[in-house]
N, C-alpha and C positions, 0 to 999 in steps of 0.2 A: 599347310606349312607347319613346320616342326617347329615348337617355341623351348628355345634351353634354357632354364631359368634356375638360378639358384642363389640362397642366401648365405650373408656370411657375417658372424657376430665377430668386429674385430677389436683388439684397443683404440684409442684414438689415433695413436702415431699412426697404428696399420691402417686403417682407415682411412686418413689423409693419402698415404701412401700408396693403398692399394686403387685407390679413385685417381691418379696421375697417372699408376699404370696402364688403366683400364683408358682412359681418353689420351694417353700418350701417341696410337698411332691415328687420330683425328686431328692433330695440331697439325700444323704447316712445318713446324721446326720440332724433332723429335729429344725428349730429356733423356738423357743417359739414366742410370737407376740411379747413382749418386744423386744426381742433381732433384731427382725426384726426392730421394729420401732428404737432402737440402731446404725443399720447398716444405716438402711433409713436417722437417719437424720445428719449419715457422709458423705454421699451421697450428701443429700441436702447442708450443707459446701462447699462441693466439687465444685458442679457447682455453685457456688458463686462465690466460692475461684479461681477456676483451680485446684487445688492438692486435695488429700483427706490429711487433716489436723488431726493431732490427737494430736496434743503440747497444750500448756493449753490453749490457745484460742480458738480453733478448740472443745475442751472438755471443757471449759466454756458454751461453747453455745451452745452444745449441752445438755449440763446439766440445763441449763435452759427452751430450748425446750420443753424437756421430765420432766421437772420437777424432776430431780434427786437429791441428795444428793453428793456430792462428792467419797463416799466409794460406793454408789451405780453404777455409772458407772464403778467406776475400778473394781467391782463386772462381768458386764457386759462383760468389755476388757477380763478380765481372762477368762471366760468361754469361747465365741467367739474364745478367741486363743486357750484355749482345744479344742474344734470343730474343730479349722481349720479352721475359718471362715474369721481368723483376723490372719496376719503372718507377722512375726518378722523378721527384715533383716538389719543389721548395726544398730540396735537401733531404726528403722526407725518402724512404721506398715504400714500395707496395705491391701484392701479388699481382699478376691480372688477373681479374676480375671471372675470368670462366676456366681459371682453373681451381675455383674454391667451390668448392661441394656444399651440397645442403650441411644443415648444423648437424644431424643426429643419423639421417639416414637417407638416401642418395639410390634413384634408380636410372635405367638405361635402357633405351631400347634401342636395336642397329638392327638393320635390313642389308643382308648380301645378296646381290644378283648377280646373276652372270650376263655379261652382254656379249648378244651373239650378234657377229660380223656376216653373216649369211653364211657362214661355212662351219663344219664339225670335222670330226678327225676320230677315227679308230684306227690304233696303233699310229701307224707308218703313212694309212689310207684319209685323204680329204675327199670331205663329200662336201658339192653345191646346195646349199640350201635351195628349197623350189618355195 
């Protein structure tokens, strides 16, 4: 088996951001890029801060990161909490939990197989598997 591996030295934003791309299509509910770079740069706050911050400071600055509008990020909160992404506890929010990457450096292993149904196809032609 062929192993593709490769490293990549990011900033932190990228980083958070490029680990939501990278496990985005293992989620049950898939983030648009926005909402990933959303998530990313509560993230980025976070290892600033210590806490993931979502009070208006925390969502000040993030809103100017991202270049947002004020109703546009709470555009973004709402949906993220539909998802599930984003959960609600004493008033409090909070990422979940497996979509926060290790603190510094973050690896991955996935296995693709093909599952074969007893049958193949060249071109036009199906052959029975024996």
């Amino acid at each position: 088996m062929k192993i593709i591996s490769k490293s990549l030295d990011l900033s932190r934003e990228e980083y958070f951001k490029k680990h939501l791309l990278i496990i985005n299509p293992l989620l049950p509910v898939q983030l648009t890029d926005k909402e990933a770079e959303v998530i990313a740069a509560f993230m980025t706050i976070e290892s600033e801060l210590g806490k993931f911050t979502f009070d208006t400071t925390g969502r000040k600055e993030v809103r100017k990161m991202l270049n947002l509008s004020h109703g546009g990020l709470g555009n973004y909160i709402r949906i993220l909490k539909d998802k599930g992404f984003l959960l609600e506890k004493d008033d409090e929010l909070s990422i979940l939990e497996i979509l926060k990457p290790e603190k510094d450096i973050q690896g991955y292993q996935f296995k693709l197989k093909v599952k074969w149904y007893g049958f193949w196809s060249v071109g036009r032609r199906i052959f029975k598997r024996k």
